[in-house]
C-alpha positions as a Markdown table, in Angstrom:
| # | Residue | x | y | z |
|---|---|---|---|---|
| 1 | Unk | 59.1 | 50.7 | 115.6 |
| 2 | Unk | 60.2 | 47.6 | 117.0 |
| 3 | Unk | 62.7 | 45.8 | 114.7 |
| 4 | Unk | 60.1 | 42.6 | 113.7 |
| 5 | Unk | 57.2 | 45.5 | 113.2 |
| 6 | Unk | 59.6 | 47.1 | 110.8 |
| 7 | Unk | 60.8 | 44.0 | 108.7 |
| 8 | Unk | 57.0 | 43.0 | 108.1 |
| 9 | Unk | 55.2 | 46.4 | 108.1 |
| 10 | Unk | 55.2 | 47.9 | 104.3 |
| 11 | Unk | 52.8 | 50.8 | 105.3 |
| 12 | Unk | 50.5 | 52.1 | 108.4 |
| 13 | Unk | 47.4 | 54.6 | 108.3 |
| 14 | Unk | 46.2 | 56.3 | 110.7 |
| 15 | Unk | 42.6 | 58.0 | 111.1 |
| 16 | Unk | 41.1 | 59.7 | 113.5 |
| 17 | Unk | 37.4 | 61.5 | 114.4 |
| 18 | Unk | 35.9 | 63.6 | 116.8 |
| 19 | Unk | 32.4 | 61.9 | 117.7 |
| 20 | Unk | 29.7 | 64.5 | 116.7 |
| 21 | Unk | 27.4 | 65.7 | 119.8 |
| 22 | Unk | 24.4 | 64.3 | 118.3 |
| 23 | Unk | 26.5 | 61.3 | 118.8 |
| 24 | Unk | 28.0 | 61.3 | 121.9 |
| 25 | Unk | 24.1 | 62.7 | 123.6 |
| 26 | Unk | 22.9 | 59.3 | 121.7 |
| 27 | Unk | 25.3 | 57.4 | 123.6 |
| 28 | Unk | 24.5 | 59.1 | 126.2 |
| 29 | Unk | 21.1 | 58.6 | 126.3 |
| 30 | Unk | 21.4 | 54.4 | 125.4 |
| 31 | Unk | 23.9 | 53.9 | 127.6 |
| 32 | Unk | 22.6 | 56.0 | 130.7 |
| 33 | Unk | 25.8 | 57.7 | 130.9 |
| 34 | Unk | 27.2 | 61.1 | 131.4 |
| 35 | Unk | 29.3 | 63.6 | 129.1 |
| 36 | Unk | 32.2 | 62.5 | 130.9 |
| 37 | Unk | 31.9 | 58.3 | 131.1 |
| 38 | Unk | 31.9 | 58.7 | 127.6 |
| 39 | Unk | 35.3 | 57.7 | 126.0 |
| 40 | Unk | 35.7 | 57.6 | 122.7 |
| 41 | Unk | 34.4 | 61.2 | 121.6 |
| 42 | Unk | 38.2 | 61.4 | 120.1 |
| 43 | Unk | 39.2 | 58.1 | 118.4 |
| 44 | Unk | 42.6 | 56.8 | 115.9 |
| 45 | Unk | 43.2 | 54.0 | 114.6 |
| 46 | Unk | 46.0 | 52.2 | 113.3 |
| 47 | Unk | 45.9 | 50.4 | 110.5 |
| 48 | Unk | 49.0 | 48.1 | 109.4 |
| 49 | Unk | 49.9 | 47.4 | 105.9 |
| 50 | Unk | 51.9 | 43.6 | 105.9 |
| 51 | Unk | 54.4 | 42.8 | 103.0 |
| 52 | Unk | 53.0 | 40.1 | 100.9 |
| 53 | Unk | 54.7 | 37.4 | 102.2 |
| 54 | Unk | 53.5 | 38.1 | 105.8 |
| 55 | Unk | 49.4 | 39.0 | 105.1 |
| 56 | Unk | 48.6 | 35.3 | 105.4 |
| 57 | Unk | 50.7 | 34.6 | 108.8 |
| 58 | Unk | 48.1 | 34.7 | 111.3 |
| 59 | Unk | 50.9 | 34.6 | 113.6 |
| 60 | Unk | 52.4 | 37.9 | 112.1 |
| 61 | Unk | 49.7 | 39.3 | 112.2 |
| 62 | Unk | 49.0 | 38.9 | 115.5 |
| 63 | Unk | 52.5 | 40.0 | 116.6 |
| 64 | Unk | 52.6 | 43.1 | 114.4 |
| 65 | Unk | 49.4 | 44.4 | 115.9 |
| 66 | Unk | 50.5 | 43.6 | 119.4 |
| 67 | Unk | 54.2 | 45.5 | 118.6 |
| 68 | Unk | 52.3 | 48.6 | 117.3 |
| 69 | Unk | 50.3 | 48.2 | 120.6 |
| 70 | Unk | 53.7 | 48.8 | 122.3 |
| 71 | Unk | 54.6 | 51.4 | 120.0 |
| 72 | Unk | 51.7 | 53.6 | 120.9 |
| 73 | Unk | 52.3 | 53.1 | 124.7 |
| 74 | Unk | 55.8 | 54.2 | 124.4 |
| 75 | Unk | 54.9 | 57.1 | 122.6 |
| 76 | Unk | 52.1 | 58.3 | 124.2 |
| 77 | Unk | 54.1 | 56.5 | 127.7 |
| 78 | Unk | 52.9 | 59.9 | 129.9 |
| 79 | Unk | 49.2 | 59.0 | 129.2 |
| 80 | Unk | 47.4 | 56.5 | 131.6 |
| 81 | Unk | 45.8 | 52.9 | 130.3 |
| 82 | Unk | 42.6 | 53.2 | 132.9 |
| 83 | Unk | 42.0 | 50.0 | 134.1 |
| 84 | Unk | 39.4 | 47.6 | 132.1 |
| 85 | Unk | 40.5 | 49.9 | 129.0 |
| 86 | Unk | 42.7 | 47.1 | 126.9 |
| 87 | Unk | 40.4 | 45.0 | 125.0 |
| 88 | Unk | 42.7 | 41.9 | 122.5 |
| 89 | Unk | 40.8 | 40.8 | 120.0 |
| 90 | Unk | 43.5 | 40.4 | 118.1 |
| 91 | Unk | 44.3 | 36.9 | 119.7 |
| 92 | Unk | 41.0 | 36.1 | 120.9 |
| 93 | Unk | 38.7 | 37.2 | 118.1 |
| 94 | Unk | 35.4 | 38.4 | 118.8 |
| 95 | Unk | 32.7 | 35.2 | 116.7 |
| 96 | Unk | 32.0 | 36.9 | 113.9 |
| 97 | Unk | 35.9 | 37.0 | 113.6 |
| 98 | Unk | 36.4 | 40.5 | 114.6 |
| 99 | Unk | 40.2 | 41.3 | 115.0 |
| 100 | Unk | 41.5 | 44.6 | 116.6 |
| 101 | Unk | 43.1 | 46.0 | 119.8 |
| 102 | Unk | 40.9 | 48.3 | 121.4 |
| 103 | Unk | 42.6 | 50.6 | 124.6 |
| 104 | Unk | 41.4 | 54.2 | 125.7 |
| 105 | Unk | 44.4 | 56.5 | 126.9 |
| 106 | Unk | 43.6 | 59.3 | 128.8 |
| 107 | Unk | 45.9 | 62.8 | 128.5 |
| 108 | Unk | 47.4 | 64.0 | 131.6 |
| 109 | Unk | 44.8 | 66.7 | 131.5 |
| 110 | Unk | 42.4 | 64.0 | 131.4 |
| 111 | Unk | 41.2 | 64.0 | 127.9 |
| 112 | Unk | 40.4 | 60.5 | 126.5 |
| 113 | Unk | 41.6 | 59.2 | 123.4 |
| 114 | Unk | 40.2 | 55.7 | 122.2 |
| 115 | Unk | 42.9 | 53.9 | 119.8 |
| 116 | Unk | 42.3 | 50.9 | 117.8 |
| 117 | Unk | 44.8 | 48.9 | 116.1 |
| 118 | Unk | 44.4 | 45.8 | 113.4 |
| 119 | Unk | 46.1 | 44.7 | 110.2 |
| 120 | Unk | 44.8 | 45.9 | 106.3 |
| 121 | Unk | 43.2 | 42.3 | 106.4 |
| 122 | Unk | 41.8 | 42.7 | 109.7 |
| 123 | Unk | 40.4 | 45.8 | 108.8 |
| 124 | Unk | 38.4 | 45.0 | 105.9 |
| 125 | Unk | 36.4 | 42.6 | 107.3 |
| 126 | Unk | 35.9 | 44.4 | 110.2 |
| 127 | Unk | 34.7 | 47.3 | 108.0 |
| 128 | Unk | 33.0 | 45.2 | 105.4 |
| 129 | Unk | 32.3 | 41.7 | 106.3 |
| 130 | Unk | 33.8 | 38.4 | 105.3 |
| 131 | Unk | 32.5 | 38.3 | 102.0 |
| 132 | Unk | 34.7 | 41.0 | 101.5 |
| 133 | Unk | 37.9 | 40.0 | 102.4 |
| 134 | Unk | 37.4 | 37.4 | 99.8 |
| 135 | Unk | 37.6 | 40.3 | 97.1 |
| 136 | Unk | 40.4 | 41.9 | 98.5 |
| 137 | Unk | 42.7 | 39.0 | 98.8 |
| 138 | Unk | 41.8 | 38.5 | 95.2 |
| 139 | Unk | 39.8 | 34.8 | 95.7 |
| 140 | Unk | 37.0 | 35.5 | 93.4 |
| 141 | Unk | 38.3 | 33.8 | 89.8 |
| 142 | Unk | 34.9 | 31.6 | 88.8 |
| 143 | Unk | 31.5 | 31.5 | 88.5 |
| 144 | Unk | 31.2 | 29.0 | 91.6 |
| 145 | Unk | 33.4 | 31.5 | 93.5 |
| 146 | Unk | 30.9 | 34.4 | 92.5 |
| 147 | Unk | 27.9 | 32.3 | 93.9 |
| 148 | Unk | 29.6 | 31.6 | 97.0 |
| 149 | Unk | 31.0 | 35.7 | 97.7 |
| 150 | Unk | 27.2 | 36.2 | 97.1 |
| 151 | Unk | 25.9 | 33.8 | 99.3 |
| 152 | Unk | 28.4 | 35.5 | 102.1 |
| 153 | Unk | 27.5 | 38.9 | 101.6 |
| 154 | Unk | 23.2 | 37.5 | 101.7 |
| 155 | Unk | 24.2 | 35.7 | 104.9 |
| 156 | Unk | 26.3 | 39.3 | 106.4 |
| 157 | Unk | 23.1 | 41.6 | 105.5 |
| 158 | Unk | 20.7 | 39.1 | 107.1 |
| 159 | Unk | 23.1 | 39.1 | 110.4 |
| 160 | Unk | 22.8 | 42.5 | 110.1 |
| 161 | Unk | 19.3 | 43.4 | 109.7 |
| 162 | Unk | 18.5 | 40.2 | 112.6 |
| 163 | Unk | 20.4 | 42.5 | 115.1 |
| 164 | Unk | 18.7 | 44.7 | 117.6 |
| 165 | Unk | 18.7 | 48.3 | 117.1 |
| 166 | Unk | 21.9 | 50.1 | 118.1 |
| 167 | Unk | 23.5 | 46.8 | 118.3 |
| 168 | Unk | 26.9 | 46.0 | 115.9 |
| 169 | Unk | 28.3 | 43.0 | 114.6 |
């Protein structure tokens, strides 16, 4: 790892998945796409775990996740980036606030691997929502503080359900 990745990084997890064909047919057929314009049928992600002192340094954050970024492409430095592939949400945040990196490689043999990368932080709200961030980081200590995680997590569901089908937040 690059040296700054290492003196802020306690921890990293990485997942991965093999999208299900059910899946990748539904994709398939909402996207008017075939079998082999879809990309992400093998997925990782990254996930970074921050020392304390570092989890509330946007800034660090930001870096760490772009550093990883460069740690994956000089790994995997035989695969190609195809163009359009690198999406940074890292530093432009999607307006829900959002946060990953989002790149597909593709195997010299052509097999496509889609890799995401993000911060513990980053990652729970992107799995959970905003409310729940304010659990994680430990900000729910009083009854006013209850109200308001609830009133977050009403306002997420009724995002959520306003959506049109198949679309995410």
């Amino acid at each position: 790892y690059p040296q700054p990745l290492q003196d802020h990084a306690v921890r990293f997890s990485i997942s991965s998945r093999k999208k299900s064909a059910f899946s990748t047919f539904k994709k398939m057929f909402r996207s008017h796409k075939r079998r082999e314009q879809v990309l992400d049928v093998f997925a990782m992600r990254v996930v970074i775990g921050l020392k304390a002192e570092h989890r509330a340094n946007q800034t660090v954050q930001v870096q760490s996740c772009l550093e990883a970024y460069g740690a994956v492409r000089e790994t995997l430095s035989n695969w190609e980036e195809p163009r359009g592939r690198f999406k940074d949400y890292v530093t432009k945040p999607k307006a829900n606030g959002y946060q990953s990196i989002h790149t597909t490689l593709e195997h010299p043999s052509g097999l496509p691997l889609e890799i995401q990368l993000r911060t513990e932080d980053m990652h729970v709200i992107a799995e959970f929502g905003g409310a729940s961030h304010d659990l994680y980081k430990g900000g729910i200590q009083s009854a006013s503080a209850v109200k308001r995680f609830a009133e977050l997590i009403r306002k997420d569901n009724t995002e959520a359900l306003a959506l049109p089908p198949g679309d995410t937040m």
